[in-house]
C-alpha distance (Angstrom), angle and dihedral (degrees) to the residues before:
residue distance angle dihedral
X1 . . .
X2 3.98 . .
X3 3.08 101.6 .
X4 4.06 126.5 50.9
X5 3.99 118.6 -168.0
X6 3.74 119.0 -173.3
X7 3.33 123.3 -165.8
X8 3.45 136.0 -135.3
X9 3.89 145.3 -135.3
X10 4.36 122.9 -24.2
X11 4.00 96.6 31.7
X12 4.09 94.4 109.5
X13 4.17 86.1 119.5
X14 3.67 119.2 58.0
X15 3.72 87.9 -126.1
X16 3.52 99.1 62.8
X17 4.55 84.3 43.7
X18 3.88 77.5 57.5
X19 3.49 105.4 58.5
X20 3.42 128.2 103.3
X21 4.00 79.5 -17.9
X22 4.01 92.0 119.5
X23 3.86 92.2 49.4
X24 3.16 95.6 55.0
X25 3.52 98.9 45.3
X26 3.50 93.5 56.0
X27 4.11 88.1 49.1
X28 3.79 91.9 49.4
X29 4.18 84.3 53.5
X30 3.83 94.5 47.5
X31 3.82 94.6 42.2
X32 3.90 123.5 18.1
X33 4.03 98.0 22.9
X34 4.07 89.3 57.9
X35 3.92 91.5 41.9
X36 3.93 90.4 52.7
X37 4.07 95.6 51.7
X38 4.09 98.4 -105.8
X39 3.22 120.8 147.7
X40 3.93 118.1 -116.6
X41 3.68 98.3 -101.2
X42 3.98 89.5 54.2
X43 4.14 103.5 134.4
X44 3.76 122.9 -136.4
X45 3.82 122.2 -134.2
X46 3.82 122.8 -146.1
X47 3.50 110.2 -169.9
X48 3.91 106.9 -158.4
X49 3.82 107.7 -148.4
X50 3.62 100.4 156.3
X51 3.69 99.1 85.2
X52 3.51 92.4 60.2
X53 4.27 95.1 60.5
X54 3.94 109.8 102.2
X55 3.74 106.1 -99.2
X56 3.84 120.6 -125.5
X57 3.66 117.2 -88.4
X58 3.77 104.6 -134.9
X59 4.08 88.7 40.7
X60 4.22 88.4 -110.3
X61 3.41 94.7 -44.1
X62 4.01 91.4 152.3
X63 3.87 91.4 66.2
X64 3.97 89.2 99.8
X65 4.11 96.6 -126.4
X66 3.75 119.9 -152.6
X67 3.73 96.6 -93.3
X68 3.83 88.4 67.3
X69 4.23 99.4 111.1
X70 3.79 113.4 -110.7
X71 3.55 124.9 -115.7
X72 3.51 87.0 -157.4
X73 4.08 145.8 -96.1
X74 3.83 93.0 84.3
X75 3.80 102.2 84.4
X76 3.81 106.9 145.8
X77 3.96 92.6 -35.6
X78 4.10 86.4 -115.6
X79 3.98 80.6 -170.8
X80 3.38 100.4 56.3
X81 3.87 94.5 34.3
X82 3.66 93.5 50.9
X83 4.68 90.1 53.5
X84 3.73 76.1 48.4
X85 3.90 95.2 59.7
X86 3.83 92.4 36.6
X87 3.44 84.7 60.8
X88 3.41 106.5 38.7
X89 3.95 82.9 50.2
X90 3.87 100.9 52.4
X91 4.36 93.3 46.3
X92 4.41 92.7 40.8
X93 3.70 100.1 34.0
X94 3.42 104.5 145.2
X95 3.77 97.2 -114.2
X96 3.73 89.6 54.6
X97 3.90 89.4 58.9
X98 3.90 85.7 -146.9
X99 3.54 100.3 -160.6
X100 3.95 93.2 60.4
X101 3.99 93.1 39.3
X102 4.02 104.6 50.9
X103 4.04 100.3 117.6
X104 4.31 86.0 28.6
X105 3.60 86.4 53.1
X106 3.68 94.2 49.5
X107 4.12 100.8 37.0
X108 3.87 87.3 58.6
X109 4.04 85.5 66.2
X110 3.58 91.6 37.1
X111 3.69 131.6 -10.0
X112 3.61 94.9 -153.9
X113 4.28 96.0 51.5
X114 3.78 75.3 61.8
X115 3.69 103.6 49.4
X116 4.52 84.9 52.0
X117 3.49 90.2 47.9
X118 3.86 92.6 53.7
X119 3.47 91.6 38.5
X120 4.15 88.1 51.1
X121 3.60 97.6 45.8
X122 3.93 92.1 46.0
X123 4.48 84.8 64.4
X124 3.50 98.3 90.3
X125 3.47 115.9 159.1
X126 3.47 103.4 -153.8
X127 4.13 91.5 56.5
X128 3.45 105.3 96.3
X129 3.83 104.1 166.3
X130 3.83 102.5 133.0
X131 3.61 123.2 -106.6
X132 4.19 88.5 10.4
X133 3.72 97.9 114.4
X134 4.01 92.9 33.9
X135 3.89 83.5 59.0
X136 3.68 103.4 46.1
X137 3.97 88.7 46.8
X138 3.78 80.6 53.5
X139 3.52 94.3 54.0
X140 3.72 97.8 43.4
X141 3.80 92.3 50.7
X142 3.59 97.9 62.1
X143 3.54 91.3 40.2
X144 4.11 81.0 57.0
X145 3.90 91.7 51.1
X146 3.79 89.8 47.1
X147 4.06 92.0 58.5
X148 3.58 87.4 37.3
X149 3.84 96.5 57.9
X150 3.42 101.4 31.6
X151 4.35 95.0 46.0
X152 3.97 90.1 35.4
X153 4.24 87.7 -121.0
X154 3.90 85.4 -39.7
X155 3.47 96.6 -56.9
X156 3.84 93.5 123.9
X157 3.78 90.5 49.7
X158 3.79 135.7 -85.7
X159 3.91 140.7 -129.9
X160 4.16 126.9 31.1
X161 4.28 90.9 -27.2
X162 3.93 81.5 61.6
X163 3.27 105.1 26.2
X164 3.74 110.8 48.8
X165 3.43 92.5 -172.5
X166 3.41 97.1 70.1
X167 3.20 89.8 63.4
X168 3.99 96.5 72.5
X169 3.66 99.7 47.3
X170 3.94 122.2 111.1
X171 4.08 109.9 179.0
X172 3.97 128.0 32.1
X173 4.32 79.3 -112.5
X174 3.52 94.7 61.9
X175 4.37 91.5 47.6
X176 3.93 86.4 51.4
X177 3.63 97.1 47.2
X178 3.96 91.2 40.3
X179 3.83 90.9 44.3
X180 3.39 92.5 64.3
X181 3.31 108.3 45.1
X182 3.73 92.9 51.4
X183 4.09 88.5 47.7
X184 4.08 84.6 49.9
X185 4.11 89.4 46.6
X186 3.68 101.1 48.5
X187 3.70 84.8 41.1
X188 3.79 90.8 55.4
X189 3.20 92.8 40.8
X190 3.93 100.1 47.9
X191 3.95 94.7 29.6
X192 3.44 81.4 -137.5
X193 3.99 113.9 135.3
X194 4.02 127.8 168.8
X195 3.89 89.4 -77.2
X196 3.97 103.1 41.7
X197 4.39 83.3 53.1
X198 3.82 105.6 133.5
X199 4.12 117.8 -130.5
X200 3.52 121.5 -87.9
X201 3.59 131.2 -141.3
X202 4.00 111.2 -138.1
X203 3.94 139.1 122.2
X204 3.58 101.2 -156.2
X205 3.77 119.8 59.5
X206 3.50 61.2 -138.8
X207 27.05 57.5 158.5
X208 3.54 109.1 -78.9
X209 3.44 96.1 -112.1
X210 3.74 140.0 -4.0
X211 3.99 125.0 14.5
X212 4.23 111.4 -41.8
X213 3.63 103.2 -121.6
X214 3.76 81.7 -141.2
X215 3.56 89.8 68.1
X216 4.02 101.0 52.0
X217 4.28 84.7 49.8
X218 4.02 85.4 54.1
X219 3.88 94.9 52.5
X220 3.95 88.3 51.5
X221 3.58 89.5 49.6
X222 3.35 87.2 56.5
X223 3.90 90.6 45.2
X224 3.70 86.1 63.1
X225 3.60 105.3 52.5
X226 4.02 108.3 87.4
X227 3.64 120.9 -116.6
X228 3.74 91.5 -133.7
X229 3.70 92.2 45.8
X230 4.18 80.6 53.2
X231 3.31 108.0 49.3
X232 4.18 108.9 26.8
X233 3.46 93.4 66.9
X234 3.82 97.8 39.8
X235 4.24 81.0 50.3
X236 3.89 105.7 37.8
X237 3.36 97.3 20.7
X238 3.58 107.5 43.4
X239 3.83 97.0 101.6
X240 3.76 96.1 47.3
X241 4.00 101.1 49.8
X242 4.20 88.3 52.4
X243 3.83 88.9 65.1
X244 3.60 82.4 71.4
X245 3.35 104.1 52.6
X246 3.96 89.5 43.0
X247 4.04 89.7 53.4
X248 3.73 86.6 50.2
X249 4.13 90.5 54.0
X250 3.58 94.5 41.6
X251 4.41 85.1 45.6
X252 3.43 89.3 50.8
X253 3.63 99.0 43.7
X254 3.61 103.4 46.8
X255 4.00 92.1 40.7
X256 4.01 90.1 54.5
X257 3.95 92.8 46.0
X258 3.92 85.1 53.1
X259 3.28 92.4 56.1
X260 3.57 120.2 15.9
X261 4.14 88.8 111.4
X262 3.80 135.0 -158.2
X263 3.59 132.5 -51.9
X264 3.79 83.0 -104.4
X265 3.97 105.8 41.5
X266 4.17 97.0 20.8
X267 3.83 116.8 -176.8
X268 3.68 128.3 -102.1
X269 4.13 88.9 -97.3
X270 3.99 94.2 57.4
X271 3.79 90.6 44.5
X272 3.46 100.4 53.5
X273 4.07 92.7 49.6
X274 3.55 81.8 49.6
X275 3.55 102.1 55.3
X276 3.54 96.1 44.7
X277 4.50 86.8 46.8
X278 3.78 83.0 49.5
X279 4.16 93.0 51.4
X280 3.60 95.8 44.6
X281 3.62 83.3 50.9
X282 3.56 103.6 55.2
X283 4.21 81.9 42.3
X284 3.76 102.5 49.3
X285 4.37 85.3 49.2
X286 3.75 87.3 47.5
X287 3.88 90.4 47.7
X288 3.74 89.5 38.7
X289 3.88 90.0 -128.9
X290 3.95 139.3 113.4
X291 3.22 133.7 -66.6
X292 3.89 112.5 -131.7
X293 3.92 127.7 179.8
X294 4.01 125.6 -157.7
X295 3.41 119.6 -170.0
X296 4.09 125.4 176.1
X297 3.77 118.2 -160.0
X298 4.05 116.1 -42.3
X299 4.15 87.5 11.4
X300 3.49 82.1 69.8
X301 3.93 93.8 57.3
X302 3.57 92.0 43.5
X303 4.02 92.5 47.0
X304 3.80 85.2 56.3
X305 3.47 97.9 50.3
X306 3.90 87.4 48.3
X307 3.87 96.8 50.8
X308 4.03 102.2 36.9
X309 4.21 97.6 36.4
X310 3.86 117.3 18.0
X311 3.63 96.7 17.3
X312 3.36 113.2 31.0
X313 3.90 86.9 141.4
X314 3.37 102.1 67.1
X315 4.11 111.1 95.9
X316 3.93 111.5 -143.4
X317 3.95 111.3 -172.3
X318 3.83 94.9 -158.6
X319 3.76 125.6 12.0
X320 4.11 119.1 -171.8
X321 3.66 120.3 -175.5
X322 3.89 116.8 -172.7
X323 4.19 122.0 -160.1
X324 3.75 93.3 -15.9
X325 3.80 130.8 147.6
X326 3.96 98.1 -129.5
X327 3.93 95.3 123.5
X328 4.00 96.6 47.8
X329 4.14 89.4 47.7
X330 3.22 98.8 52.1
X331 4.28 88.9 39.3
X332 3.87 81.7 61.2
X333 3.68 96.4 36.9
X334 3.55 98.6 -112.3
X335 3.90 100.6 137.2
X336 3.64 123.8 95.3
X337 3.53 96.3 -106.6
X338 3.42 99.8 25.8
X339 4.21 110.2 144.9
X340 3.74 114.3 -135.0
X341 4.15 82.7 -154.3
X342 3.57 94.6 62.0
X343 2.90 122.7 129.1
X344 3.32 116.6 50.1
X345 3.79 146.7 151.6
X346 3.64 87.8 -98.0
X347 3.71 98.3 38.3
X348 3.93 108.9 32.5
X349 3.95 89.4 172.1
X350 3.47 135.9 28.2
X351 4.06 112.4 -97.0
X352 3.59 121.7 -90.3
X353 3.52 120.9 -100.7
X354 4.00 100.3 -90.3
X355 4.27 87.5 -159.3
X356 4.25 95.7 50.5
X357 3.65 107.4 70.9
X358 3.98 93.8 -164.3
X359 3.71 136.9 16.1
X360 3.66 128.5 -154.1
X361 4.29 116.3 178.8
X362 3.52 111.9 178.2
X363 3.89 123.0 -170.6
X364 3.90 137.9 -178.6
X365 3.91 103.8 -133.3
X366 3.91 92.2 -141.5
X367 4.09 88.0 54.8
X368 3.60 106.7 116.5
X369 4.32 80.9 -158.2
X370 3.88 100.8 45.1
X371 3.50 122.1 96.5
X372 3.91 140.8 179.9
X373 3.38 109.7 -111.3
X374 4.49 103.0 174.0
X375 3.81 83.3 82.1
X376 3.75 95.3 65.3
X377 3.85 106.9 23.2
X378 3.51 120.0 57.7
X379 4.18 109.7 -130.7
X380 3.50 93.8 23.6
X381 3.83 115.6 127.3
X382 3.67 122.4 -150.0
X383 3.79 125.5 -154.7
X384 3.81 133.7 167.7
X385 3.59 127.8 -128.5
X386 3.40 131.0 -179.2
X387 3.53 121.0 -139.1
X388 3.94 108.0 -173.9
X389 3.76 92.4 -147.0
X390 3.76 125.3 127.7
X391 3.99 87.0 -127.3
X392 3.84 100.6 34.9
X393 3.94 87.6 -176.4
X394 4.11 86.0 79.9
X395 3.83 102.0 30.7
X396 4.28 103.5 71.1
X397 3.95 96.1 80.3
X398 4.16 99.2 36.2
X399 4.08 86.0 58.4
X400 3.46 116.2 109.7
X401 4.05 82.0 -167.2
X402 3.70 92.6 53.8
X403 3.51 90.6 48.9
X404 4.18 99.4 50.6
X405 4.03 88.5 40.3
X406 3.93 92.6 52.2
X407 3.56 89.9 51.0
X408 3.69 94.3 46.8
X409 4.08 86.7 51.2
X410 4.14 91.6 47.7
X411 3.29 89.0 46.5
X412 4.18 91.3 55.0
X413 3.80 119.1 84.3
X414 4.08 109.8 -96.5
């Protein structure tokens, strides 16, 4: 086990632990695994921490539900409702025909929203025919490279004013069957696959062959999901389903500062993270290969209380945190060795972690959860990424573009 993610905030069930978990997996072994020199039979580690943070009392209880009386001024949010029918209006219009033109739709704004989506659709956890999801992740990553080489990251442009042949498709079948055969062309005609993909110089992250069955089941599971069942709650309901997730980061915050422990007596949290850090180790010296760290969100708290307080001996060759809140902890001295005299004139950050030769934070600028953290810490290296979803906080490790970009930055000198 080389490679050690740890997950962040609303994984207390194993269901939620399980999601999404097996696509990206299989992205971290196509992308980040190969970029950091292991070997293709490297294992991941997923150390699940959340079931060990105190559940709530009253079972969430203070999320006010809808039943709570009204004081008045909500009414049927006629606002709200009305964006919700605009939009429902311009993506099902009848001579759209929605439900056959969901990833068309979406490619002719940007081709590479489209190839995530597929990609995200295609993890189904309840697909177990071997290989399926190993293919389709396949597929989508050269479909990634394609947009990336040809749109230079999307600095050219994206969608149908880039893409001209976006612009003649009808039905989400014909986009799939054309987007291959265009990734297969230029690919034939470049002899330029996923691996052979030249460097790229940037700051911001600003199937072997033929069509992965995989990939036609994802478009019909998109097929069946209702437009208005898409976009009303993403519209009216948008402000009311992120209390959730913000109750889960404050849960999961507050439980592990309770009981995250002492050096000497640590809580059940730290030890876990540090059993798993300690396996990896003794796996990546038996392999003879790095040791790399990925933390999302409140892992990335807890992996930084691990390396710099209880842990300090444990050597991580490359650490990536994604959307975490490292930076603004340790601004309000929240970290377990956070020093109340820092800064100073003669220390304007805090030190750089002597056992973590490189550090990679990413962050989504409209994540309410993601902050900077190269400001505070010494070493640490911020880049941007972009992730396109409506609730960036769960979109950076789904990405088949986050994935290839990462890669193409670990693989860069420092």
């Amino acid at each position: 086990m080389a490679l050690v993610h740890v997950h962040g905030i609303g994984n207390r069930k194993a269901d939620a632990v399980m999601r999404s978990a097996a696509l990206r997996d299989e992205l971290l072994r196509r992308h980040l695994l190969p970029a950091t020199g292991h070997s293709a039979g490297a294992l991941l580690s997923n150390p699940w921490w959340g079931e060990l943070v105190a559940e709530p009392a009253w079972g969430w209880a203070s999320l006010a539900s809808d039943e709570v009386e009204s004081l008045g001024g909500e009414g049927e949010e006629p606002l709200e409702e009305a964006v919700a029918k605009a939009l429902a209006d311009t993506v099902a219009g009848p001579e759209q025909r929605a439900t056959e033109q969901v990833l068309s739709a979406i490619a002719r704004v940007s081709l590479q929203r489209a190839i995530d989506l597929l990609a995200l659709a295609g993890d189904d956890a309840e697909e177990s025919e071997p290989g399926a999801l190993a293919a389709l992740v396949a597929f989508c990553s050269r479909a990634t490279t394609y947009w990336a080489e040809k749109t230079d990251e999307g600095a050219r442009g994206d969608g149908a004013e880039f893409f001209a042949w976006l612009k003649e498709l009808e039905e989400d079948d014909e986009f799939l069957d054309r987007l291959h055969d265009e990734v297969a062309d230029w690919e034939r005609r470049t002899g330029r696959g996923p691996a052979e993909a030249g460097s790229r110089s940037w700051e911001s992250f600003g199937v072997e062959s033929g069509l992965p069955a995989r990939a036609v089941r994802a478009m019909h599971r998109l097929r069946a999901i209702e437009v208005s069942v898409r976009t009303r709650p993403l519209i009216a309901g948008a402000r009311r389903w992120a209390a959730r997730p913000v109750a889960l980061l404050m849960g999961d915050v507050m439980g592990y500062f309770a009981e995250r422990g002492t050096v000497k007596m640590p809580g059940q949290i730290v030890k876990r993270i540090s059993d798993s850090l300690d396996e990896a180790t003794r796996n990546a010296n038996l392999r003879g290969e790095p040791l790399v760290v990925l933390a999302h969100s409140m892992g990335g708290n807890i992996v930084h209380d691990v390396l710099s307080h209880f842990r300090p001996d444990v050597q991580v060759d490359l650490l990536v945190t994604v959307g975490t809140q490292i930076g603004l902890f340790e601004e309000l001295k929240l970290l377990a060795s956070s020093d109340h005299k820092v800064p100073n004139p003669r220390c304007p950050k805090v030190t750089a972690l002597p056992n973590v030769d490189r550090w990679i934070n990413v962050l989504d600028r409209s994540d309410p959860l993601a902050f900077a953290a190269a400001p505070v810490f010494a070493g640490a290296q911020d880049l941007v990424f972009r992730t396109g979803a409506w609730w960036a906080h769960g979109g950076y490790l789904t990405s088949c573009d986050f994935h290839a970009r990462l890669a193409r930055r670990v693989g860069q000198p420092t």
